[in-house]
N, C-alpha and C positions, 0 to 999 in steps of 0.2 A: 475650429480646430480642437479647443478644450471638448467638446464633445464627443468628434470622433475619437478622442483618445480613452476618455471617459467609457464611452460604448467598446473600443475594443478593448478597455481593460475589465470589464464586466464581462466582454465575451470570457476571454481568459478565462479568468477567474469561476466562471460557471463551468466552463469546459475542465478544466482542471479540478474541480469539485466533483464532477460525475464521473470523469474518470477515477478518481481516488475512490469515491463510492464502489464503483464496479469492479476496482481490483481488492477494497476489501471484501466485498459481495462470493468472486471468486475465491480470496484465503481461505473467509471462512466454510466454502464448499466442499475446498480441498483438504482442509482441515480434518472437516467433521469426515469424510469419507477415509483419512489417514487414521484419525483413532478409532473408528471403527475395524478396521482393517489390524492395526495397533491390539488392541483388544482381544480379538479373535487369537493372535499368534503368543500373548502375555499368556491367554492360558495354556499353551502348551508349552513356553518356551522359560529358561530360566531369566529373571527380569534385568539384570547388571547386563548379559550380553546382549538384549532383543535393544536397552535403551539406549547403549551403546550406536547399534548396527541400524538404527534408526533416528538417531541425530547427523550420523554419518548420512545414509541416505537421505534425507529431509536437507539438509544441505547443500550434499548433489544439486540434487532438483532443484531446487531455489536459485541456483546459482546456473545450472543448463539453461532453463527458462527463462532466467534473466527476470525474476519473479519482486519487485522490490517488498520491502520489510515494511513493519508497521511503522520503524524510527523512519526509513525513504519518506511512506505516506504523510509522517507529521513534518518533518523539514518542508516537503514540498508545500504544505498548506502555509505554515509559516511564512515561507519566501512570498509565498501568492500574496500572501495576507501583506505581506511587507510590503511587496512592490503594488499593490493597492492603497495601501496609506499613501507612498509617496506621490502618487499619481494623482491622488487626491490633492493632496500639499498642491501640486502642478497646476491642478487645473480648477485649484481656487485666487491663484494669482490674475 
């Protein structure tokens, strides 16, 4: 039983690592595609209202998408990491 437990908290735990990888893999896609775009419209535009009208937007989206943050990404690794010590604690009694 300490083993199946052991093995599904490694699955976890790896599955929840590759996913976090992939969603920051995607940020930083989205990112770089956003100041790119960012960039383009700074030169034309004056900079107080484009940074303005672009925290505004970047926001939006993050929050349409349902997109989590980097603070999401590190809580969740935490809690993993936590409920992986514990389990460990478990399944050396």
């Amino acid at each position: 039983m300490k083993e199946q437990i052991k093995n599904f908290t490694d699955k976890v735990i790896k599955n929840s690592k590759e996913i976090a990888e992939k969603v920051e893999s995607k940020v930083k896609e989205v990112s770089e595609k956003t100041k790119e775009s960012v960039n383009k419209i700074l030169d034309k535009t004056p900079y107080e209202k484009v940074k303005n009208k672009i925290n505004d937007q970047m926001n939006a989206l993050t929050e349409k998408i349902n997109l989590p943050s980097k603070k999401d990404i590190e809580r969740l690794t935490m809690a993993v990491e936590s409920l992986s010590t514990k389990v460990d604690a478990l399944s050396t009694k």
